[in-house]
FIKOLZA-1660 file (N, C-alpha, C; in steps of 0.1 Angstrom, whole numbers, plus 5000, padded with zeros to 4 digits):
% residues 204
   i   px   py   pz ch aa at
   1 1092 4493 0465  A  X  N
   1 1101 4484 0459  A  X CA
   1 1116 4488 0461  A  X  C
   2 1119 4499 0460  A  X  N
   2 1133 4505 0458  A  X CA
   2 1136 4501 0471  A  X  C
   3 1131 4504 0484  A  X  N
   3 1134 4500 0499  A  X CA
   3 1135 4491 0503  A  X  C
   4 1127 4481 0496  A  X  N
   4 1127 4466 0501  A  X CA
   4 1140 4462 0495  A  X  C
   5 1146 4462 0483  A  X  N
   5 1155 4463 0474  A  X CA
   5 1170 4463 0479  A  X  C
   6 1169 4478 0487  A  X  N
   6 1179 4486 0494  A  X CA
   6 1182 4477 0503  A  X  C
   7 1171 4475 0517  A  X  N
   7 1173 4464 0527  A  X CA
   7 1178 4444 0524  A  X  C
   8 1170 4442 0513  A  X  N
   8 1178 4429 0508  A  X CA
   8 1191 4433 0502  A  X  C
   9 1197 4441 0499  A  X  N
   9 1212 4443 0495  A  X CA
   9 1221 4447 0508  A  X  C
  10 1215 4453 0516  A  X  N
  10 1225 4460 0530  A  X CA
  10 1224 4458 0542  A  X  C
  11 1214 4443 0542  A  X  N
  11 1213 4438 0553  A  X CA
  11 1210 4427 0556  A  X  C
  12 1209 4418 0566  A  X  N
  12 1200 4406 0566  A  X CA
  12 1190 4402 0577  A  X  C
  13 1182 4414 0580  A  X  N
  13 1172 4414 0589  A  X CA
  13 1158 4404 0580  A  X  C
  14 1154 4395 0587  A  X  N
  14 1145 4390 0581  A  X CA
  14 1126 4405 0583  A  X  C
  15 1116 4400 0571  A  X  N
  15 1108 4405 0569  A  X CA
  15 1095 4400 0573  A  X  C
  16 1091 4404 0583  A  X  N
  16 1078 4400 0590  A  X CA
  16 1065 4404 0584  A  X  C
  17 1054 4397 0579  A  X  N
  17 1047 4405 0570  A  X CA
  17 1035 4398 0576  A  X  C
  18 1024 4398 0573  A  X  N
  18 1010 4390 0574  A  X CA
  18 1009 4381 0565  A  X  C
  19 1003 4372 0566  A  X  N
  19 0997 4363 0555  A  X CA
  19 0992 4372 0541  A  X  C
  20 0996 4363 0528  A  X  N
  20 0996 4370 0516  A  X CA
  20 1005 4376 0513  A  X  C
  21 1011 4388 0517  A  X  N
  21 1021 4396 0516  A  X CA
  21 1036 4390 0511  A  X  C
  22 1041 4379 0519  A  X  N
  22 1051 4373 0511  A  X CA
  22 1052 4372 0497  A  X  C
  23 1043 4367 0493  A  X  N
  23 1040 4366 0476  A  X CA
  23 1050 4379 0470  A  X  C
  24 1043 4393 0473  A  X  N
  24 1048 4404 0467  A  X CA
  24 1065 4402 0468  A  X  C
  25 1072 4398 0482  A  X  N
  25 1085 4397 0485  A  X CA
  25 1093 4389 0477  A  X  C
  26 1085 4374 0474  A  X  N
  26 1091 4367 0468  A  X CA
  26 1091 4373 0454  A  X  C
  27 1084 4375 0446  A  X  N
  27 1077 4385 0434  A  X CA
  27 1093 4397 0436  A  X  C
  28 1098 4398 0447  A  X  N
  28 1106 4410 0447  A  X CA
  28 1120 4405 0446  A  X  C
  29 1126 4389 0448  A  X  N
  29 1133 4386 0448  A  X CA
  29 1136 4388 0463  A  X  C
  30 1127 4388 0475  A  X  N
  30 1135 4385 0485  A  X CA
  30 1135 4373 0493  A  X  C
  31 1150 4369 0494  A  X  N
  31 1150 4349 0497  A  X CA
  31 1142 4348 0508  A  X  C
  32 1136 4339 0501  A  X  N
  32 1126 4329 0512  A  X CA
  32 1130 4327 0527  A  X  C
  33 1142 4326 0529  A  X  N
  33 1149 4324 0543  A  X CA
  33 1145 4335 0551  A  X  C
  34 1142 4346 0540  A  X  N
  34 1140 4362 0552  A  X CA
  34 1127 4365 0554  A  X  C
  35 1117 4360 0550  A  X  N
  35 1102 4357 0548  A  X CA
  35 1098 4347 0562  A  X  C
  36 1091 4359 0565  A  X  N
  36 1077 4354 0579  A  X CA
  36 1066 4361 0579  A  X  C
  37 1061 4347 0573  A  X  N
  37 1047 4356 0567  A  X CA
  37 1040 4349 0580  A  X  C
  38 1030 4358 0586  A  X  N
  38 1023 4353 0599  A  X CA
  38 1006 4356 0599  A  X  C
  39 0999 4346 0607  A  X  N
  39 0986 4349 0609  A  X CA
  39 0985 4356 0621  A  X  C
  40 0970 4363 0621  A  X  N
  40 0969 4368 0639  A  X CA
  40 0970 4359 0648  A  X  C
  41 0980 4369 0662  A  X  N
  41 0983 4360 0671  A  X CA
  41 0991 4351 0670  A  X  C
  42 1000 4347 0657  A  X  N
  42 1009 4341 0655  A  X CA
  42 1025 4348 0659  A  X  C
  43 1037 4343 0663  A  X  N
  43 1047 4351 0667  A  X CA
  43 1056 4347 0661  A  X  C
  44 1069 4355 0661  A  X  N
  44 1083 4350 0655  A  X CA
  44 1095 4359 0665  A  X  C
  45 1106 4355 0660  A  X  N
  45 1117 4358 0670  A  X CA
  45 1126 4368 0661  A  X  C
  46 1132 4377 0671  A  X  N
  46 1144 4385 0663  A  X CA
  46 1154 4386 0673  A  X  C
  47 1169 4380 0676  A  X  N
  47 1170 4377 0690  A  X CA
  47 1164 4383 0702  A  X  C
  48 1166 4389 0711  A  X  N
  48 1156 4392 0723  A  X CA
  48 1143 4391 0717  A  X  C
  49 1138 4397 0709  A  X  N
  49 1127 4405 0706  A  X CA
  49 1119 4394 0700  A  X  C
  50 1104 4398 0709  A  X  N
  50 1092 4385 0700  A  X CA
  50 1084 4399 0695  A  X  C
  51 1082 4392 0680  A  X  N
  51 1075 4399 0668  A  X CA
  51 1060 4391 0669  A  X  C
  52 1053 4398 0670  A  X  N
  52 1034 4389 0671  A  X CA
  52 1026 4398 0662  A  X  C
  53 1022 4394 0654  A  X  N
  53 1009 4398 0642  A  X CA
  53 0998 4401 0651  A  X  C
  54 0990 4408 0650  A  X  N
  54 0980 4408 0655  A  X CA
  54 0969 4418 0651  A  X  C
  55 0958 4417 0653  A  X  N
  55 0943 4423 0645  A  X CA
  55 0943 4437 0641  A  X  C
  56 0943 4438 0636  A  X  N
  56 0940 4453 0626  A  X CA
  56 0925 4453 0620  A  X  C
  57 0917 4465 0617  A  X  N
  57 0906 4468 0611  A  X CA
  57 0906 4476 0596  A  X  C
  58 0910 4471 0586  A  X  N
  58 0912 4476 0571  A  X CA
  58 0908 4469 0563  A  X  C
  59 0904 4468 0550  A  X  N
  59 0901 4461 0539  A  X CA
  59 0920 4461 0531  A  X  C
  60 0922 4449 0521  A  X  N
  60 0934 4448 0517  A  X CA
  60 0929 4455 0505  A  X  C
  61 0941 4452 0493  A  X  N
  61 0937 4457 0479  A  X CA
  61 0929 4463 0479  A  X  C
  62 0931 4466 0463  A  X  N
  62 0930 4480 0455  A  X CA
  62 0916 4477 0443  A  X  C
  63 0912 4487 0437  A  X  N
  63 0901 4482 0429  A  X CA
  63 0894 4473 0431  A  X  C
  64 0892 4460 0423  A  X  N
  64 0880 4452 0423  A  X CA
  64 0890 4436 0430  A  X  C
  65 0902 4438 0433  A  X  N
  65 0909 4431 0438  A  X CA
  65 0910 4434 0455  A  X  C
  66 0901 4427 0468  A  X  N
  66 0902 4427 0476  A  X CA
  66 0905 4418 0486  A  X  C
  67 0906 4421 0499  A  X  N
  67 0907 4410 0508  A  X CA
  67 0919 4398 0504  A  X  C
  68 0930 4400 0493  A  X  N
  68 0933 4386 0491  A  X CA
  68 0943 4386 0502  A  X  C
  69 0949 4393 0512  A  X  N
  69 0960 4392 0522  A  X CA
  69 0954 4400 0534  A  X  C
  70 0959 4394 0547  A  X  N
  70 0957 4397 0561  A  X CA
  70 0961 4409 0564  A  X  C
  71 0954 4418 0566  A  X  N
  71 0957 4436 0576  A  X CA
  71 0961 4434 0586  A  X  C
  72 0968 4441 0588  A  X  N
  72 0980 4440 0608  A  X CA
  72 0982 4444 0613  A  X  C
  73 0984 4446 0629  A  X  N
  73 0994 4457 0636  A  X CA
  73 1004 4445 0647  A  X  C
  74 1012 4452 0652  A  X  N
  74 1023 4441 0655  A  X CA
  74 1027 4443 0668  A  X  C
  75 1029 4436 0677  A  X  N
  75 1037 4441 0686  A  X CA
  75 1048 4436 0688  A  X  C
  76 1059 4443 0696  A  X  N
  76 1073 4444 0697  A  X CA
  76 1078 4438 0708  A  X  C
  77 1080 4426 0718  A  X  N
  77 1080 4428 0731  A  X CA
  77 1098 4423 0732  A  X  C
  78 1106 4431 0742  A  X  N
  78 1119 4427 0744  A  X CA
  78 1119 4420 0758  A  X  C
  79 1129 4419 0764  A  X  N
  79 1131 4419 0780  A  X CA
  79 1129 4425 0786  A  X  C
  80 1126 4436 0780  A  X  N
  80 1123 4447 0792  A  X CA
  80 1114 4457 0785  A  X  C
  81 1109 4458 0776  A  X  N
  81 1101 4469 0774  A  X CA
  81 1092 4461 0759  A  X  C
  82 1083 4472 0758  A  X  N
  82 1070 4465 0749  A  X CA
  82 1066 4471 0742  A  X  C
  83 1062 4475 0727  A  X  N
  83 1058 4485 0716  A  X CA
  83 1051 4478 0708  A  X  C
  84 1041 4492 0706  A  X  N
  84 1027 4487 0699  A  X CA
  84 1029 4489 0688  A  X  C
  85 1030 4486 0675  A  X  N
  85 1024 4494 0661  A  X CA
  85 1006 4491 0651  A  X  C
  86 1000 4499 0655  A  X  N
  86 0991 4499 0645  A  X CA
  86 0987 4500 0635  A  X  C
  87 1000 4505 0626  A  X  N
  87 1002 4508 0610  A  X CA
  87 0988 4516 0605  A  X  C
  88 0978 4511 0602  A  X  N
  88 0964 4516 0599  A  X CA
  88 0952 4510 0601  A  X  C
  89 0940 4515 0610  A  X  N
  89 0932 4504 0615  A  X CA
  89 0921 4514 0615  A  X  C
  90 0907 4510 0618  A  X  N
  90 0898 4514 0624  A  X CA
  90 0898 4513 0639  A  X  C
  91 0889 4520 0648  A  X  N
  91 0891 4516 0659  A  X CA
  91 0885 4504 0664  A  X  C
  92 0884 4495 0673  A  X  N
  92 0872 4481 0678  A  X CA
  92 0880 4478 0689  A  X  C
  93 0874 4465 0693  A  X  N
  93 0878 4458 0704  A  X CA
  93 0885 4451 0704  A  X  C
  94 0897 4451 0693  A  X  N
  94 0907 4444 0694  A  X CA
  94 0915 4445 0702  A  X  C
  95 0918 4465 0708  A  X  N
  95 0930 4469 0707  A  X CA
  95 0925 4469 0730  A  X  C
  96 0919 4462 0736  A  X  N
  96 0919 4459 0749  A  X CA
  96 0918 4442 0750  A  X  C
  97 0921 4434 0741  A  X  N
  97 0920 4425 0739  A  X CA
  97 0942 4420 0734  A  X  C
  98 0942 4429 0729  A  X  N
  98 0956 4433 0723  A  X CA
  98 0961 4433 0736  A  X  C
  99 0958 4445 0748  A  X  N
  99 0961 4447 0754  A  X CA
  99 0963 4440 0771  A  X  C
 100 0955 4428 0766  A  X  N
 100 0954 4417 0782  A  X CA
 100 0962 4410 0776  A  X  C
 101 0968 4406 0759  A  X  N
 101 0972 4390 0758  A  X CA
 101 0991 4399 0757  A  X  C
 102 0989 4409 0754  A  X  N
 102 1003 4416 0751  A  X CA
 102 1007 4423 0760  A  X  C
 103 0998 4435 0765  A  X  N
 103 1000 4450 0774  A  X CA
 103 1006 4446 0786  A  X  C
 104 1010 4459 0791  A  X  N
 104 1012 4470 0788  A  X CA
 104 1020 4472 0779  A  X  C
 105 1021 4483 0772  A  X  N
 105 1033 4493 0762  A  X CA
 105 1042 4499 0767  A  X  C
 106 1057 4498 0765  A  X  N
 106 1057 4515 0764  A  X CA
 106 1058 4523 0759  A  X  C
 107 1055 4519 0740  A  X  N
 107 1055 4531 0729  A  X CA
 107 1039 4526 0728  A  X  C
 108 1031 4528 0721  A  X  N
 108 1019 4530 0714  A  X CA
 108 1024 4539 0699  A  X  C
 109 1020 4530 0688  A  X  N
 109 1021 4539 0675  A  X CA
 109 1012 4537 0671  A  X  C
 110 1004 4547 0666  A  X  N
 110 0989 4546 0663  A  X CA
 110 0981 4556 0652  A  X  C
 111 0976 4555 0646  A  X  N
 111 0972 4560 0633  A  X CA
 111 0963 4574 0641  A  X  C
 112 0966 4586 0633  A  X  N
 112 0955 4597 0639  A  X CA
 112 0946 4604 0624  A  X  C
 113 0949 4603 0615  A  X  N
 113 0939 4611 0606  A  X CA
 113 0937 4604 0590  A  X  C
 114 0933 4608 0586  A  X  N
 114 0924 4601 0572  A  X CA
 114 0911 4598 0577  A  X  C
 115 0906 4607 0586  A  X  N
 115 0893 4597 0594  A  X CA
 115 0876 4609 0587  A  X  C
 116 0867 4601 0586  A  X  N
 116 0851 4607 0578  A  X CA
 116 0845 4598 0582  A  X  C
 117 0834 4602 0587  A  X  N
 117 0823 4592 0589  A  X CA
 117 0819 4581 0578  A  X  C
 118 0823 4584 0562  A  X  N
 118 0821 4573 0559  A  X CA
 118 0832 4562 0561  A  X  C
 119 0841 4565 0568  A  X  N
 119 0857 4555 0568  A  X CA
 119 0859 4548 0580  A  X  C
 120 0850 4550 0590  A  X  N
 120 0847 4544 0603  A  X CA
 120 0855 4535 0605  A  X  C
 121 0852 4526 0596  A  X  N
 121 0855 4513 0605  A  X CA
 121 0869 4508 0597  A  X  C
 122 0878 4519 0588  A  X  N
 122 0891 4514 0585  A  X CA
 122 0898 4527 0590  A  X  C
 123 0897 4539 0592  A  X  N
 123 0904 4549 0597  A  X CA
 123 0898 4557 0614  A  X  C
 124 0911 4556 0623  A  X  N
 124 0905 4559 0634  A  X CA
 124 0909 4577 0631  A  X  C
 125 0899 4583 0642  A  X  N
 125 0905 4596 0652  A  X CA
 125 0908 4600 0661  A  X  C
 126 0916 4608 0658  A  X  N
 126 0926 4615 0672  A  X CA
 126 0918 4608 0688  A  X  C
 127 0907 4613 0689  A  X  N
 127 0898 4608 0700  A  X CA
 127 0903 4591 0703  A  X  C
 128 0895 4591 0692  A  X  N
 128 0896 4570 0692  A  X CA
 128 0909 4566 0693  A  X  C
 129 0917 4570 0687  A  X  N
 129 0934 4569 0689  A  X CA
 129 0937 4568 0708  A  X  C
 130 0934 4575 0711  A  X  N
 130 0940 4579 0726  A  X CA
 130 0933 4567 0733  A  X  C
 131 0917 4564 0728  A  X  N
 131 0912 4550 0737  A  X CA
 131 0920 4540 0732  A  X  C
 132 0926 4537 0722  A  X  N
 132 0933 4529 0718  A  X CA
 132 0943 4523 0729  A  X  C
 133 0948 4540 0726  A  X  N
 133 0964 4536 0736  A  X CA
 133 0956 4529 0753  A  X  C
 134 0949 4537 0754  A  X  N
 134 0944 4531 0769  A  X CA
 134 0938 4521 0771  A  X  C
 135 0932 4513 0756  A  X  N
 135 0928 4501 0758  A  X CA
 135 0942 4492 0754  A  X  C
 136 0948 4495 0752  A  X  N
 136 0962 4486 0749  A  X CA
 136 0969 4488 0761  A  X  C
 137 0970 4497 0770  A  X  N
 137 0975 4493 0785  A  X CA
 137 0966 4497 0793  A  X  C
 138 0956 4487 0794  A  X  N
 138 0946 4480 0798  A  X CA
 138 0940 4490 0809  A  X  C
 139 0934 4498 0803  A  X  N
 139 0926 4513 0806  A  X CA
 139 0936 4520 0818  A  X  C
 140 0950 4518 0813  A  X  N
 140 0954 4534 0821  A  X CA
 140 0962 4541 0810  A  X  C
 141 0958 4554 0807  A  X  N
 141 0956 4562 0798  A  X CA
 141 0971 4569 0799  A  X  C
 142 0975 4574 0811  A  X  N
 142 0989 4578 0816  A  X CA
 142 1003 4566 0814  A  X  C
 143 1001 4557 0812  A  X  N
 143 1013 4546 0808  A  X CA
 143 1019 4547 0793  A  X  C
 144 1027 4546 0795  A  X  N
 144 1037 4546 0781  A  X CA
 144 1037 4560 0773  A  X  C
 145 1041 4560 0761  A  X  N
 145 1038 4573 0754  A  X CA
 145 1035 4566 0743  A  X  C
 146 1029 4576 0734  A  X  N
 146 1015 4573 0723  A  X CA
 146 1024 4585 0713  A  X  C
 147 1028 4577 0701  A  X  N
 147 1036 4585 0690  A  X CA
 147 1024 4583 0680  A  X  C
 148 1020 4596 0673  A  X  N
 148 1011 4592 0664  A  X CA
 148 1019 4590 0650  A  X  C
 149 1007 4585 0642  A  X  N
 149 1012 4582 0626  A  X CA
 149 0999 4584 0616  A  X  C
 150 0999 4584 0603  A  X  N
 150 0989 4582 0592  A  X CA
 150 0985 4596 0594  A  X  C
 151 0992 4605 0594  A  X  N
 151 0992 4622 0589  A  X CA
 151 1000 4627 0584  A  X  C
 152 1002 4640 0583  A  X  N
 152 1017 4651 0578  A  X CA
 152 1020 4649 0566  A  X  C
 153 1014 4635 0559  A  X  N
 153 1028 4631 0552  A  X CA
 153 1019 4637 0539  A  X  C
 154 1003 4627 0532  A  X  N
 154 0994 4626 0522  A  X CA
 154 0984 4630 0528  A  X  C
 155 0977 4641 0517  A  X  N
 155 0964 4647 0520  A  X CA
 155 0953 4635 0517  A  X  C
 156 0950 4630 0526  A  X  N
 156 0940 4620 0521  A  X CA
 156 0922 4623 0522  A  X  C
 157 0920 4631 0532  A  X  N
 157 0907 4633 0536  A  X CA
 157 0903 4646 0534  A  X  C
 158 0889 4652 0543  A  X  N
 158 0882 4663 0535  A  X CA
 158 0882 4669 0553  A  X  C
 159 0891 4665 0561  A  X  N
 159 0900 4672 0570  A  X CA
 159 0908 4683 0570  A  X  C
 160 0911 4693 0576  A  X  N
 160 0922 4703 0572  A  X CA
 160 0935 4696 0576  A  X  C
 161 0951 4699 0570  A  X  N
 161 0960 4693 0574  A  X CA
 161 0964 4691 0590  A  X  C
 162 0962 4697 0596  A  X  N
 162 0969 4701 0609  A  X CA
 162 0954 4697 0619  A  X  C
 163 0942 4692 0612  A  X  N
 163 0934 4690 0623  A  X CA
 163 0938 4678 0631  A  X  C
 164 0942 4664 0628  A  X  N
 164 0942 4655 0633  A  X CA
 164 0950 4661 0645  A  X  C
 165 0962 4666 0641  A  X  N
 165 0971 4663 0655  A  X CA
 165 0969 4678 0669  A  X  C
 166 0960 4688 0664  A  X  N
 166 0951 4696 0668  A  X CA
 166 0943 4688 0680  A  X  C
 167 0937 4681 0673  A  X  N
 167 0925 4670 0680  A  X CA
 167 0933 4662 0691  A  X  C
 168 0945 4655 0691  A  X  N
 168 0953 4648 0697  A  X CA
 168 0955 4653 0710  A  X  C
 169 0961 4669 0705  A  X  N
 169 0967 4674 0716  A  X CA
 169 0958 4672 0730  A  X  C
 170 0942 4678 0725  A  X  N
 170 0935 4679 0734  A  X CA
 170 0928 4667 0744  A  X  C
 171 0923 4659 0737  A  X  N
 171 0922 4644 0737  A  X CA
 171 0934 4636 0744  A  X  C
 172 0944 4640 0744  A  X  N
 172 0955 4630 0749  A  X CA
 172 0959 4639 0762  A  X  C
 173 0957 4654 0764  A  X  N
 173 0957 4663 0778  A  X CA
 173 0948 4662 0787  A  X  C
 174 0937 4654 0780  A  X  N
 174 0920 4653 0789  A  X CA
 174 0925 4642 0791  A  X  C
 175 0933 4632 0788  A  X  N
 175 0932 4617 0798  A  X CA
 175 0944 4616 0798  A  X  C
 176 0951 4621 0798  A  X  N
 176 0969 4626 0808  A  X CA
 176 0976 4615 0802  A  X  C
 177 0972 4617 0784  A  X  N
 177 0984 4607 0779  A  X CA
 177 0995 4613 0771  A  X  C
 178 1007 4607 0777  A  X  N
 178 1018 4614 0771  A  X CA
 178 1022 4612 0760  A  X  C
 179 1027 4621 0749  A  X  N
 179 1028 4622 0732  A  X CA
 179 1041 4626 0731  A  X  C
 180 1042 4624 0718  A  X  N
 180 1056 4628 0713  A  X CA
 180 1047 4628 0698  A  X  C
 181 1056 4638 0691  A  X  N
 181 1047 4640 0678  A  X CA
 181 1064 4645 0671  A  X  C
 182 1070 4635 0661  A  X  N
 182 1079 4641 0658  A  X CA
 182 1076 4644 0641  A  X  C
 183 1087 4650 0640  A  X  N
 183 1081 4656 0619  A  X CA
 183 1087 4641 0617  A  X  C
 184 1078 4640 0605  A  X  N
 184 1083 4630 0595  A  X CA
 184 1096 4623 0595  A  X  C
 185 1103 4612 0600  A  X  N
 185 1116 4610 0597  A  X CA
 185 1122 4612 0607  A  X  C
 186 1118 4618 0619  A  X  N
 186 1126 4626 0628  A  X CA
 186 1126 4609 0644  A  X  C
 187 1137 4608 0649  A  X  N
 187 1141 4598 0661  A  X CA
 187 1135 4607 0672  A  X  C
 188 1131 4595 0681  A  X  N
 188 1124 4601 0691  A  X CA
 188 1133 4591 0704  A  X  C
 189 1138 4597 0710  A  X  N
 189 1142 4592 0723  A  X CA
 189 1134 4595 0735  A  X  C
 190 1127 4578 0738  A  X  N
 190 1114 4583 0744  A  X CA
 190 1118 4582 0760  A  X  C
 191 1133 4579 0767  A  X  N
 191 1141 4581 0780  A  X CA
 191 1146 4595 0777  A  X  C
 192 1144 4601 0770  A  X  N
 192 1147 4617 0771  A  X CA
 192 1144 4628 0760  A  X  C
 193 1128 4626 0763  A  X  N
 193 1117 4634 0755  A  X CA
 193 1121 4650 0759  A  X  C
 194 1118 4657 0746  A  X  N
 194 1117 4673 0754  A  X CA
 194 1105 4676 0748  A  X  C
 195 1104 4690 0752  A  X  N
 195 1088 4692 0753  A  X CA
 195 1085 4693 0737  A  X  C
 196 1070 4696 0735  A  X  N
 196 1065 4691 0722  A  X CA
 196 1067 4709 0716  A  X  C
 197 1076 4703 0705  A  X  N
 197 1076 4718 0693  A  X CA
 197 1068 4716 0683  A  X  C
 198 1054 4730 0683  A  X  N
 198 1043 4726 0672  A  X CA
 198 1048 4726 0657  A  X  C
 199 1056 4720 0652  A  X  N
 199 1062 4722 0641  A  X CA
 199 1056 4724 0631  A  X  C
 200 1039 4716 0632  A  X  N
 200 1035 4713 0620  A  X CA
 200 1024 4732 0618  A  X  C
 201 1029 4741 0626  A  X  N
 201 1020 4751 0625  A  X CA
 201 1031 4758 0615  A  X  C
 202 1041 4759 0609  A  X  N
 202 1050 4763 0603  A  X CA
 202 1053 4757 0590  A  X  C
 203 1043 4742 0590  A  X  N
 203 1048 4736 0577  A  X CA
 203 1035 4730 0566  A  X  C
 204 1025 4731 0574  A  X  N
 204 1011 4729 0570  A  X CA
 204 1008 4744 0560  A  X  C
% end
């Protein structure tokens, strides 16, 4: 709330959300004019840039209150270049499907840890992550770079901290996909990457 808050007082980028979700914004006081609430496959504009909703694998809400709003990942596409976000997903066949009506990328952002065999089908792994990226630019594994997310930050699983991005390394060197793994917070200039500092072996 404090963020959404911050952004309706210091700016006026409109808020792209899935179906249901506006509710909470309006609920937040944010004007209706900046509200785009979207279904899958549905698109919106931000000048150059087309904003598109598209399929995610999650359950919504909390407790005994479920499913009442649509799970997402989004893609970014400008004039010249194309970015994936997955926010939080299980792995399926969305994301080569994602990838013929959207692909190629050139970022992939993509979820790597919280993952247990009983969480299958809402949290992906490092492994599953990398087919992701390669099913989203339409099985070549070497295109774009693949920034991961949904680690470092909360201990969520019965994983060690530092396994997810452990698992990445190797998984993304076996199918020659390029990574950038920055700390928390940290900008990544993906026209002039330097090589990867294991940071999280220092902070884990």
């Amino acid at each position: 709330l404090p963020t959404v808050e911050a952004l309706v007082k210091h700016q006026t980028a409109p808020f792209f959300v899935p179906r249901g979700i506006g509710e909470h914004l309006r609920h937040w006081q944010v004007p209706e004019d900046r509200i785009v609430e979207l279904d899958w496959d549905k698109s919106g504009s931000v000048g150059d840039l087309t904003i598109t909703c598209t399929e995610a694998r999650h359950f919504s809400g909390r407790g005994l209150t479920r499913n009442t709003t649509l799970w997402a990942s989004w893609t970014i596409e400008g004039p010249t270049r194309r970015a994936f976000f997955g926010g939080d997903s299980g792995y399926g066949k969305c994301y080569k499907e994602i990838g013929v009506e959207h692909g190629p990328f050139d970022l992939t952002v993509l979820p790597i840890g919280a993952y247990n065999e009983f969480w299958h089908d809402i949290h992906m792994n490092p492994e599953e992550a990398v087919q992701a990226h390669t099913d989203l630019n339409r099985g070549d594994a070497a295109h774009g770079v693949f920034v991961p997310i949904h680690w470092a930050t909360f201990n969520l699983a019965f994983h060690t901290w530092a396994e997810p991005v452990q698992r990445l390394l190797v998984a993304a060197e076996a199918a020659g996909t390029p990574i950038a793994i920055p700390m928390p917070g940290q900008r990544v200039d993906l026209l002039d990457r330097q090589s990867i500092e294991p940071w999280w072996e220092s902070v884990g």
